[in-house]
SERO-4910 file (N, C-alpha, C, O; in steps of 0.05 Angstrom, whole numbers):
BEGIN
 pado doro    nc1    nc2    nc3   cac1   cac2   cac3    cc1    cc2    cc3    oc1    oc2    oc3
  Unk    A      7    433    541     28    439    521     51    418    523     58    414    546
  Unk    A     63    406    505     78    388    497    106    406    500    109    428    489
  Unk    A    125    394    517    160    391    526    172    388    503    167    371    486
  Unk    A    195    411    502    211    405    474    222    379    477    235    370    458
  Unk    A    219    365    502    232    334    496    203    312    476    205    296    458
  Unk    A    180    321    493    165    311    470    163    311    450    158    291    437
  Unk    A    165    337    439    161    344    417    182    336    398    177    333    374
  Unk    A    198    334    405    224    320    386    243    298    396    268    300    394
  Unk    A    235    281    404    241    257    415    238    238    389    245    215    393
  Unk    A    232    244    367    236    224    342    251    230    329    254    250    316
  Unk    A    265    206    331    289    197    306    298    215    283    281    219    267
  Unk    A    325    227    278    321    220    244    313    208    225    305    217    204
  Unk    A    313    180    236    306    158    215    276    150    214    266    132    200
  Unk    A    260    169    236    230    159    231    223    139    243    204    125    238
  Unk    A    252    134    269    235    110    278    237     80    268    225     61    278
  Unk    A    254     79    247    246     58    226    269     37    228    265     13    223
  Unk    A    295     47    235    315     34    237    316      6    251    304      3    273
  Unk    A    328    -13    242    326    -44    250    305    -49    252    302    -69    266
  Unk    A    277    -37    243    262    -47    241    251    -71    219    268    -78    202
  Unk    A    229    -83    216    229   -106    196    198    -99    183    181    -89    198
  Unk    A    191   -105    156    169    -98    138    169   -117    113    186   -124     96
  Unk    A    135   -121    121    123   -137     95    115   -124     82     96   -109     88
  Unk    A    131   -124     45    111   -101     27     95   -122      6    102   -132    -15
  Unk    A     75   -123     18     59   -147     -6     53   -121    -35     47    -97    -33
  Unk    A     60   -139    -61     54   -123    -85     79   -106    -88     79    -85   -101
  Unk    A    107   -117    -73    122   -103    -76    145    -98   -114    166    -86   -116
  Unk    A    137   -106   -125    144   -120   -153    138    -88   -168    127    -69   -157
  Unk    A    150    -91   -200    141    -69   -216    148    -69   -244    170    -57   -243
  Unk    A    144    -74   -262    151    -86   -285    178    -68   -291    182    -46   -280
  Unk    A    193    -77   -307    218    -64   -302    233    -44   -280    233    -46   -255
  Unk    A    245    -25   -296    249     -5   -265    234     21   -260    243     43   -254
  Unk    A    198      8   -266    179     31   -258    180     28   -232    191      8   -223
  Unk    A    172     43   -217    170     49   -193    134     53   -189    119     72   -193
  Unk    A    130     34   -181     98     23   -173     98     40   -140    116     52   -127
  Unk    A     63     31   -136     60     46   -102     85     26    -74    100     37    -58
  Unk    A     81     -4    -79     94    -23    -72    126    -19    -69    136    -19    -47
  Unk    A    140    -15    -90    163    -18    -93    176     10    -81    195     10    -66
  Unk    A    160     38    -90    168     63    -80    167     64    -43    180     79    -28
  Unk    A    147     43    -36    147     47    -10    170     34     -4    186     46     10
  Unk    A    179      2    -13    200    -10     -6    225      4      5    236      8     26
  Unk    A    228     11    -24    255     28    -28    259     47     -6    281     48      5
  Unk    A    237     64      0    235     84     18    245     79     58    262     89     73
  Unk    A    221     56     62    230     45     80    256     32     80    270     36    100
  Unk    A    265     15     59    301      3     64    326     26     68    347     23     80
  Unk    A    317     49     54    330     79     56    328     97     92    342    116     99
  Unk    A    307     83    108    312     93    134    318     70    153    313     69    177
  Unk    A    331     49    137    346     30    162    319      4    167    316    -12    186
  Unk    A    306      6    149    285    -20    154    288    -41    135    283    -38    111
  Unk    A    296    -68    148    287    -88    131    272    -98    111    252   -104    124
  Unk    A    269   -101     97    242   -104     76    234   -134     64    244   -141     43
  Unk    A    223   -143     71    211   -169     60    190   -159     30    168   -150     35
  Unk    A    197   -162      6    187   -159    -16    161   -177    -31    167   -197    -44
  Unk    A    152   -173    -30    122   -201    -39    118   -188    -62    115   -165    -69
  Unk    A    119   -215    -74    105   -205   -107     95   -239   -122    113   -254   -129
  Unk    A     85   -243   -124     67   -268   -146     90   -264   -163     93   -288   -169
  Unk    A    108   -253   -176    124   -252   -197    152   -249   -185    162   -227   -189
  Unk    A    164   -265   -173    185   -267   -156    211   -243   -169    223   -225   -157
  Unk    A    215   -255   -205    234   -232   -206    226   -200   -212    238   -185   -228
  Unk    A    209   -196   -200    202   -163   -199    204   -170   -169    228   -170   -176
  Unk    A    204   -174   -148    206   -178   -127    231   -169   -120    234   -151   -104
  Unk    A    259   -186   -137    278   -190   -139    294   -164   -150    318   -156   -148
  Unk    A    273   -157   -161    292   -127   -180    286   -111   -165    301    -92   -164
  Unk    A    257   -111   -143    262    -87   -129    281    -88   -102    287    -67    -91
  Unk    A    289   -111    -93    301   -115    -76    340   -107    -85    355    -99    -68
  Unk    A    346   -112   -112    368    -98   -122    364    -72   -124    384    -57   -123
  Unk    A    343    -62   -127    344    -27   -125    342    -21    -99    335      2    -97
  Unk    A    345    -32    -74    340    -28    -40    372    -37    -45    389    -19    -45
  Unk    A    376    -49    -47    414    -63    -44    428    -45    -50    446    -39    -34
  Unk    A    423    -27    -81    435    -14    -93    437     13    -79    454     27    -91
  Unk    A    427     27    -57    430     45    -46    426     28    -15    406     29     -1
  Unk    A    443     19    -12    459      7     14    434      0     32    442     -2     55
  Unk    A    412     -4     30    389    -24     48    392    -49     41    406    -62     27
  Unk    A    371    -53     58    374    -94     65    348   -102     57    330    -97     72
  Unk    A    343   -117     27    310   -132     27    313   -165     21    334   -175     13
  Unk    A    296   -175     24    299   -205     10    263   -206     -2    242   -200      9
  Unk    A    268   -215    -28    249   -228    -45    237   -248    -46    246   -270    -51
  Unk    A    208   -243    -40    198   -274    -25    175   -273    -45    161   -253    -48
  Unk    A    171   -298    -58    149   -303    -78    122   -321    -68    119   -345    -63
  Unk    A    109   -304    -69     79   -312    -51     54   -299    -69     56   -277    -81
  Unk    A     31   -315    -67      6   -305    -76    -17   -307    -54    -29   -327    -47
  Unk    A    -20   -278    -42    -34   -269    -24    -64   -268    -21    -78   -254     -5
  Unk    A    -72   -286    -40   -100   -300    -36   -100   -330    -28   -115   -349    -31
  Unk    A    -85   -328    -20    -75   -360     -7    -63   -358     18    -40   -350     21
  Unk    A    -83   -368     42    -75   -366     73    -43   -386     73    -23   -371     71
  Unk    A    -41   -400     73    -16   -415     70     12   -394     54     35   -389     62
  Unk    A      2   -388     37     28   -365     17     35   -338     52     56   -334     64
  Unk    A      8   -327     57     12   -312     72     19   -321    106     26   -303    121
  Unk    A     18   -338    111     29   -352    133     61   -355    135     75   -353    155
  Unk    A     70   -362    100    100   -369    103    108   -340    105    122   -334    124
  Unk    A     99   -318     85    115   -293     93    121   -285    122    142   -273    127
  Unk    A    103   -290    139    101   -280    167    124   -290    181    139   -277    196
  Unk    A    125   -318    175    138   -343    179    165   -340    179    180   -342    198
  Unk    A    172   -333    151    200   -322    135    212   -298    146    235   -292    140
  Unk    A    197   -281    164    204   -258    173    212   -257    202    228   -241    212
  Unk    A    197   -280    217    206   -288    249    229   -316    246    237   -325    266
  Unk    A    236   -326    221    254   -339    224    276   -320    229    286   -311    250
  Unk    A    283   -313    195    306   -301    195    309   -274    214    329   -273    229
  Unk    A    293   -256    215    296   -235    234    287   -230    262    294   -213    279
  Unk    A    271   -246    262    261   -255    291    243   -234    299    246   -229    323
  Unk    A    227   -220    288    215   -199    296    189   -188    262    193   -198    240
  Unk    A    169   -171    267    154   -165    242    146   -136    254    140   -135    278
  Unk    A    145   -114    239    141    -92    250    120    -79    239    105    -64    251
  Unk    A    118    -84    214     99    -63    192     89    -89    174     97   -112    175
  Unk    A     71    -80    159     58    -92    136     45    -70    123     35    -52    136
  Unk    A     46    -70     97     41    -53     77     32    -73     51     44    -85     33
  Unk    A     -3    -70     62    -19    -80     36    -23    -68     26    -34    -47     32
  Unk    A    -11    -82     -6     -8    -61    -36    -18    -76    -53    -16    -67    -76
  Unk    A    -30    -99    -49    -35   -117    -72    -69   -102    -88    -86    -88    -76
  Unk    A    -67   -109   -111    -89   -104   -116   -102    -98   -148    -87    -86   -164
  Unk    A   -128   -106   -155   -129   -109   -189   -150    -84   -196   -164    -71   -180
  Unk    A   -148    -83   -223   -177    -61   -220   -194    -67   -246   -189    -83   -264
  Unk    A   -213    -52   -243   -245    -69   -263   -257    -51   -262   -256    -38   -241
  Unk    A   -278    -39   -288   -285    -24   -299   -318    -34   -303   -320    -57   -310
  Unk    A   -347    -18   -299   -362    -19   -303   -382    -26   -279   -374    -28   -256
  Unk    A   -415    -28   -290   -434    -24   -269   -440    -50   -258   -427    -69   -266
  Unk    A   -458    -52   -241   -470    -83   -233   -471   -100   -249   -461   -123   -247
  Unk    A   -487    -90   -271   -499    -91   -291   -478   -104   -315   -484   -122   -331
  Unk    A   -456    -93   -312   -437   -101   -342   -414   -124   -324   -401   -142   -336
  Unk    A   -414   -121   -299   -393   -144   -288   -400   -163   -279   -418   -165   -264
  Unk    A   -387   -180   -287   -395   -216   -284   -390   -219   -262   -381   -201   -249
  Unk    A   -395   -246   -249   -396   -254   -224   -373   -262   -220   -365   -264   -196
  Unk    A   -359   -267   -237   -329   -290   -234   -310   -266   -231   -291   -268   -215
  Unk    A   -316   -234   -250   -300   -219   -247   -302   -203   -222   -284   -188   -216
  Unk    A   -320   -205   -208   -338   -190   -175   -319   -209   -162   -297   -204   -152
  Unk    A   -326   -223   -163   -308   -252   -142   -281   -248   -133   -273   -247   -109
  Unk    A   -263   -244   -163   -237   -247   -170   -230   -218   -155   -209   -217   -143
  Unk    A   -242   -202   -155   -239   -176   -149   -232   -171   -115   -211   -166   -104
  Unk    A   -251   -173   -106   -258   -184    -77   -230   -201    -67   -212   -194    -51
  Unk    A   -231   -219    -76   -206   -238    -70   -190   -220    -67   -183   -212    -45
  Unk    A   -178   -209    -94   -155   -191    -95   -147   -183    -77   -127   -186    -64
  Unk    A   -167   -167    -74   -169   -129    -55   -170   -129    -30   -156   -117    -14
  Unk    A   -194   -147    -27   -205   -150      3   -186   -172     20   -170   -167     38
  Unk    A   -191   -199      8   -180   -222     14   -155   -220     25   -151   -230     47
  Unk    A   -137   -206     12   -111   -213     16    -96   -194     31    -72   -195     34
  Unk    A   -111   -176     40   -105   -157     56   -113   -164     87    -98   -160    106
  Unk    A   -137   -174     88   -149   -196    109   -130   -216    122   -126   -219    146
  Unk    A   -119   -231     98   -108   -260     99    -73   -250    113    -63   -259    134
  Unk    A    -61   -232     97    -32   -210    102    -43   -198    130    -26   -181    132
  Unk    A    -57   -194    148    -69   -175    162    -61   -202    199    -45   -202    218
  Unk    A    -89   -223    185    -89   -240    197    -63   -256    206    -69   -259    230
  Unk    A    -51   -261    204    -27   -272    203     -1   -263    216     12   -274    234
  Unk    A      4   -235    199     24   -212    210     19   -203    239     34   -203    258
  Unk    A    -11   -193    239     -7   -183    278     -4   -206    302     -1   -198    325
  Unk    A     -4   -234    297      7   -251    319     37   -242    319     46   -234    340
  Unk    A     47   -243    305     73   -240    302     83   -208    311    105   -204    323
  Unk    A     70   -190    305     72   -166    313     71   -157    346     89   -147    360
  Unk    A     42   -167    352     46   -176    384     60   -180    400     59   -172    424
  Unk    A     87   -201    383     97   -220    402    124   -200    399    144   -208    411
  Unk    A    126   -179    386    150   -160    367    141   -142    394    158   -134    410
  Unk    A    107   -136    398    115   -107    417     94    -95    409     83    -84    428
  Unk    A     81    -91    388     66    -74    374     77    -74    350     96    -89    344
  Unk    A     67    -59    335     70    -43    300     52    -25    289     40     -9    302
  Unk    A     50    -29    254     37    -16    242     32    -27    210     48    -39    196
  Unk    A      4    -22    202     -3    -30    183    -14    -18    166    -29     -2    178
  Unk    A    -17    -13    140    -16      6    125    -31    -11     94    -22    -28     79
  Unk    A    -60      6     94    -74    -21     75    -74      9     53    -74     32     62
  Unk    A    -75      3     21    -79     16      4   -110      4     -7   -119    -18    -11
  Unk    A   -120     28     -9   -142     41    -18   -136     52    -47   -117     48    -63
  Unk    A   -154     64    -46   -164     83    -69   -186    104    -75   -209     96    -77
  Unk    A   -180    126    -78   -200    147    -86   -225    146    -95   -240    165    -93
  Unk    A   -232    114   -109   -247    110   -124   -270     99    -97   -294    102    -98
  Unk    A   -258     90    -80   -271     91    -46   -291    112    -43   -313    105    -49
  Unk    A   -290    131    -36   -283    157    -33   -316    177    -60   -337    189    -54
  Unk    A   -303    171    -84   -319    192   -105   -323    162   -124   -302    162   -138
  Unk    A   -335    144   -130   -338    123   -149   -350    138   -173   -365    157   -169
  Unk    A   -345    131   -201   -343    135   -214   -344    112   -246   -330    120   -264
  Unk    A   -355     95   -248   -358     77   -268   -343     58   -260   -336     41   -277
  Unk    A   -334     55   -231   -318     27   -239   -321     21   -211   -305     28   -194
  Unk    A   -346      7   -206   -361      0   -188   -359    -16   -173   -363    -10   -149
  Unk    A   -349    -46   -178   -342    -70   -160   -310    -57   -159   -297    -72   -144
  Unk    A   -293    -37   -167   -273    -32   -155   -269    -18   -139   -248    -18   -126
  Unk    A   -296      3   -134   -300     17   -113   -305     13    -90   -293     21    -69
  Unk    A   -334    -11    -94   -337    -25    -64   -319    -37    -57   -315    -31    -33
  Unk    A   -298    -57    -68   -273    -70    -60   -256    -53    -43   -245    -61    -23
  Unk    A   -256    -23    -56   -241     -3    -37   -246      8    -19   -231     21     -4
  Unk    A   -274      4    -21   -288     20      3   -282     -5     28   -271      3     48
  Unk    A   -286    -23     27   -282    -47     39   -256    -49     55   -250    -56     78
  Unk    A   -243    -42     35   -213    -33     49   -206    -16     71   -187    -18     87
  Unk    A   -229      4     66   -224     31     85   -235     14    102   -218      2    115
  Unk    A   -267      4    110   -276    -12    126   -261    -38    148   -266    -46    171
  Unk    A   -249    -43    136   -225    -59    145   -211    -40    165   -218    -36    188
  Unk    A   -193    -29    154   -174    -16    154   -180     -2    192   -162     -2    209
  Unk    A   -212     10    196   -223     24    210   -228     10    233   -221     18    255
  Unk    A   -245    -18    226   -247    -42    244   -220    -51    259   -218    -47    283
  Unk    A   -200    -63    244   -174    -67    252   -161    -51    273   -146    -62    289
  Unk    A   -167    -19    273   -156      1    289   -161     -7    315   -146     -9    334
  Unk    A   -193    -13    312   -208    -10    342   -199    -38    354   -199    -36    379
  Unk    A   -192    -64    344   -192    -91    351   -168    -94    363   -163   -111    380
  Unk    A   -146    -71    349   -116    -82    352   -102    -56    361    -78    -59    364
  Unk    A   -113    -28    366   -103    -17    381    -90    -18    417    -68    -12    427
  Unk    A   -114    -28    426   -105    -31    451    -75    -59    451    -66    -64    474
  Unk    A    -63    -74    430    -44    -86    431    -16    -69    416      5    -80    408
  Unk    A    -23    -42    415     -2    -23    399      5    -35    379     27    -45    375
  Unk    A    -21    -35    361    -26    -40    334    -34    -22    319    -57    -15    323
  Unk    A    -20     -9    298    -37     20    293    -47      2    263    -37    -19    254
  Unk    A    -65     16    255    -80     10    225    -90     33    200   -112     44    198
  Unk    A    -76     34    190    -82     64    170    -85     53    149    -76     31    150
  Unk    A    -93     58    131    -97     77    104    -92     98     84    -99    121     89
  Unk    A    -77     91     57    -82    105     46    -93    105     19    -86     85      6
  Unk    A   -111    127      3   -124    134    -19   -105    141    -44   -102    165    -44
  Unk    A    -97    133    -55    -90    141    -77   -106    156    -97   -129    149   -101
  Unk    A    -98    173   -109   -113    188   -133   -101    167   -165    -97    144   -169
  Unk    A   -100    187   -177    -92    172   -210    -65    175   -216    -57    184   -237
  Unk    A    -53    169   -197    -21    164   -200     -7    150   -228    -12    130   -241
  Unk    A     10    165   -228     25    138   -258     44    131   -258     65    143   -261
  Unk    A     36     89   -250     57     77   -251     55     54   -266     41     55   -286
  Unk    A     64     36   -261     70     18   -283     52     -3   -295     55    -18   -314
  Unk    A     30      2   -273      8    -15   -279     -9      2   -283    -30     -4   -272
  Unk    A    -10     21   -295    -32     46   -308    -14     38   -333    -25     22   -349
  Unk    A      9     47   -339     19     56   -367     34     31   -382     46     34   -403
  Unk    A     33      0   -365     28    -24   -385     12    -32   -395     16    -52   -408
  Unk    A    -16    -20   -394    -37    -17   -403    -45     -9   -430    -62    -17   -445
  Unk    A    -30      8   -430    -23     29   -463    -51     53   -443    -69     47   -428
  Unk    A    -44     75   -451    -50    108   -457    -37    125   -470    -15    125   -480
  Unk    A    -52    141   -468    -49    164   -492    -37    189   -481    -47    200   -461
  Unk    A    -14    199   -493     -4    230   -482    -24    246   -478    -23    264   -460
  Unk    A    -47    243   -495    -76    265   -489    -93    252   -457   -107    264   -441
  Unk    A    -87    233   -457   -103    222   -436    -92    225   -409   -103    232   -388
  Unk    A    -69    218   -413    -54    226   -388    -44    255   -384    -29    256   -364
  Unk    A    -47    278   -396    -51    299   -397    -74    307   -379    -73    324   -360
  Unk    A    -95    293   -388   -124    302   -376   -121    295   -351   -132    310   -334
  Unk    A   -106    270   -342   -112    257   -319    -91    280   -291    -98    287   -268
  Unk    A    -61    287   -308    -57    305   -297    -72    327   -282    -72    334   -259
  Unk    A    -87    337   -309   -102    367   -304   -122    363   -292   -128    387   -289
  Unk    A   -142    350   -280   -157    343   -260   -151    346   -235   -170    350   -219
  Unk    A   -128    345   -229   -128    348   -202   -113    376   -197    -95    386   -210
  Unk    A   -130    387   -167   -123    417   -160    -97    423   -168    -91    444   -180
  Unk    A    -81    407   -160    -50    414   -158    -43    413   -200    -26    425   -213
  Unk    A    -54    404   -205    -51    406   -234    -20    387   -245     -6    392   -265
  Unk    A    -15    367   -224     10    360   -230     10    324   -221     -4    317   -203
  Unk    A     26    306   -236     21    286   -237     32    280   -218     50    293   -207
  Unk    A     19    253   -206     22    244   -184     45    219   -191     54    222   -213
  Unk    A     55    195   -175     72    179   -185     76    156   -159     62    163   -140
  Unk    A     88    135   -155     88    109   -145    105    124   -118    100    117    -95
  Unk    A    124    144   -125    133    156    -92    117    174    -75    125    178    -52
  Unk    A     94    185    -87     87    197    -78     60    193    -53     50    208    -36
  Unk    A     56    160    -62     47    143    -44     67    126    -30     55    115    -12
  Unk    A     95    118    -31    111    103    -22    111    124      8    105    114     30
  Unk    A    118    150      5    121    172     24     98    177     43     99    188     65
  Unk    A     80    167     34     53    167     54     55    145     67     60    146     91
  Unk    A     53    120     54     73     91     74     81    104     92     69    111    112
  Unk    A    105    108     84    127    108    106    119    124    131    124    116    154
  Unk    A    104    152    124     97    170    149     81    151    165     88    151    189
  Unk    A     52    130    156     42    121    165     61    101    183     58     95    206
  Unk    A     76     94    169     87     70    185    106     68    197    117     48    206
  Unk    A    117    109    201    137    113    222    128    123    255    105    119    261
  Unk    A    143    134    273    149    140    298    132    175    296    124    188    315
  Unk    A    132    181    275    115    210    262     87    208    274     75    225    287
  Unk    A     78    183    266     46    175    261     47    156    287     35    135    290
  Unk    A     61    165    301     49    154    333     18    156    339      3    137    344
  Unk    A     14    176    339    -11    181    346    -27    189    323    -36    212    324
  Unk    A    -34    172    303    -57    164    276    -54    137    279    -33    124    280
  Unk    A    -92    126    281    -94    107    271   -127    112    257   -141    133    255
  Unk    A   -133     80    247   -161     88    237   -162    106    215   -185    114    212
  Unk    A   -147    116    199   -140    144    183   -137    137    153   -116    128    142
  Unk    A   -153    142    143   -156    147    106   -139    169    104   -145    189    117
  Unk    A   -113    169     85   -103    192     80    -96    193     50    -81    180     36
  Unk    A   -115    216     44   -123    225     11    -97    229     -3    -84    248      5
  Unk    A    -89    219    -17    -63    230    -32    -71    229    -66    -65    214    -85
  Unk    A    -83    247    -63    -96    253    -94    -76    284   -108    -84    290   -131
  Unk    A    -64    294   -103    -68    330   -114    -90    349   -114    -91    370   -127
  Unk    A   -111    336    -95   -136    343    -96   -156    338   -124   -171    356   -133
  Unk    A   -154    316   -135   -172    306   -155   -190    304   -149   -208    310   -164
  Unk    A   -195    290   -116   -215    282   -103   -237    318    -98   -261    317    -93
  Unk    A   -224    341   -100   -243    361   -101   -245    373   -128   -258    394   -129
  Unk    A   -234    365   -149   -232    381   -171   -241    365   -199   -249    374   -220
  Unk    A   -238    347   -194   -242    320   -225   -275    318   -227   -291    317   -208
  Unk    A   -280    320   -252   -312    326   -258   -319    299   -257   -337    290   -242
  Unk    A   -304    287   -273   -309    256   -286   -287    241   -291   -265    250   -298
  Unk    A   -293    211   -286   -264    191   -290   -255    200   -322   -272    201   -339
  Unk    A   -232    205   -327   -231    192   -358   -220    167   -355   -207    158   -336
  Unk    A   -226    155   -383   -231    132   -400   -205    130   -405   -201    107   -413
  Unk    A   -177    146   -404   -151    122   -414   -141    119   -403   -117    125   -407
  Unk    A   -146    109   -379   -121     86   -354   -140     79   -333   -159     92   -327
  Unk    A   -136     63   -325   -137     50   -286   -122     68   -272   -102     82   -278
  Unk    A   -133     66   -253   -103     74   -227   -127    105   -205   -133    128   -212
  Unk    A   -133     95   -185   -140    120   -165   -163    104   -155   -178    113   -138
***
C-alpha cells in the first residue's frame, strides 16, 4: 500500500513547470483549436515552455500568441518534419536557448481515403512519410537531447482508424505503425527514463476536418456514433497530451490511450463527410 506521501507527492502543475516541449503540427488555421495547438496551449498553461512546429510558420505564430495571451511562454519555429535536418534544428533550437528538452508531442499528420486497390503509390509513399517518417525523424533526434535533460516523455498521435480500419486503409496502416513505434520506443528508451505513449483519437472536430467542407447532417452523424453521443474537439486530445506527458503518468508507458467517446465500441461504419479519427 502506497504512503499518503506517495500518493500525493505531485505537483499542482503536473509536474510540468520550467519544463521545455516540442509540439510538432503545432499550427491551426485561424483560431481553431487543432489536436497540436490544444495541447500547446495546455501545456504553456502549467508552466511549460513550448516550442511550436508547424510547416506554416504563421499558424505556428498565432498559436504561440494564444500561449502569450494567457501568460505562458512559446516560440514559433518553422520546420518540415520529413526532413532530418528541419528536425535536428528544432532539437537544436531548444538546447540552445533553454538548454534542456523534456517532452515531444508528435502531431503531425495527413489523411487518405480508400483501398489498396484505389491508392497510388506516390499517395502510399507521401503518407508514410507524413505519419510514420516524421515522428521517427522528431523521435530520433529529441531523445539525445532528452538523455542529456535526465529523462522525459513522448507522446505520438495515432488514430482510431489503427485500432477499427474502416475504408481508409493506407491511413490505417500508417497509424497502426504509429502505435508500433510508439510500443518499440518504450522498451528501447525506458530504461534511460524515457517514457513513450500514445494517443488514439476518435472523429474529433477540428480545423482540419471542417476546412474540408461538411455537412451539419454529417457531422451530426459523426457526433451520434459515439457512446457518449457528444462531439469530441482538439482539447479533448490536447488533455490526454498533457496527462501523458505529466508527473500523473509516471508510471504509463508503451500505452495507446483511446479518446474516442467510445466510437471505437459503438460506430457501425465510417461516414463519408470528413477525415479525422
Amino acid at each position: 500500500m502506497l504512503d499518503a506521501q506517495t500518493r500525493f507527492d505531485v505537483p499542482d502543475s503536473w509536474g510540468l513547470t520550467g519544463k521545455v516541449a516540442i509540439v510538432t503540427g503545432g499550427g491551426a488555421a485561424g483560431d481553431g483549436i487543432g489536436n497540436g495547438r490544444a495541447a500547446a496551449i495546455l501545456l504553456a498553461r502549467a508552466g511549460t515552455r513550448v516550442i511550436v512546429v508547424d510547416r506554416d510558420v504563421a499558424l505556428a505564430k498565432r498559436t504561440v500568441e494564444m500561449i502569450e495571451a494567457g501568460g505562458g511562454h512559446g516560440l514559433a519555429f518553422q520546420a518540415d518534419m520529413t526532413r532530418a535536418s528541419d528536425c535536428a534544428a528544432v532539437v537544436e533550437a531548444s538546447m540552445d536557448r533553454y538548454g534542456r528538452l523534456d517532452y515531444l508531442d508528435n502531431n503531425v499528420g495527413i489523411g487518405s481515403r480508400g483501398t489498396v486497390v484505389d491508392e497510388t503509390e506516390e499517395s502510399w509513399r507521401r503518407l508514410m512519410t507524413v505519419n510514420v517518417d516524421t515522428m521517427f525523424l522528431a523521435a530520433k533526434h529529441a531523445i539525445p537531447a532528452m538523455r542529456r535533460t535526465g529523462g522525459g516523455a513522448i507522446v505520438n498521435v495515432s488514430s482510431i482508424s489503427a485500432l477499427r480500419p474502416r475504408g481508409l486503409t493506407a491511413y490505417s496502416v500508417s497509424k497502426g505503425a504509429v502505435i508500433a513505434l510508439t510500443r518499440a520506443m518504450a522498451v528501447d528508451h525506458g530504461p534511460e527514463g524515457i517514457r513513450v505513449n500514445c494517443v488514439a483519437p476518435g472523429p474529433v472536430y477540428t480545423p482540419m476536418v471542417y476546412s474540408r467542407g461538411m455537412s451539419a447532417a454529417s457531422r451530426d452523424r459523426r457526433r451520434t456514433a459515439s457512446a457518449l453521443k457528444v462531439e469530441g474537439t482538439g482539447w479533448d486530445i490536447g488533455h490526454a497530451v498533457r496527462f501523458l506527458l505529466s508527473d500523473f503518468a509516471r508510471y504509463i508507458t508503451g500505452h495507446t490511450l483511446v479518446v474516442d467517446g467510445g466510437t471505437t465500441l459503438s460506430a457501425p461504419e465510417r461516414d463519408s463527410g470528413g477525415a479525422g479519427g
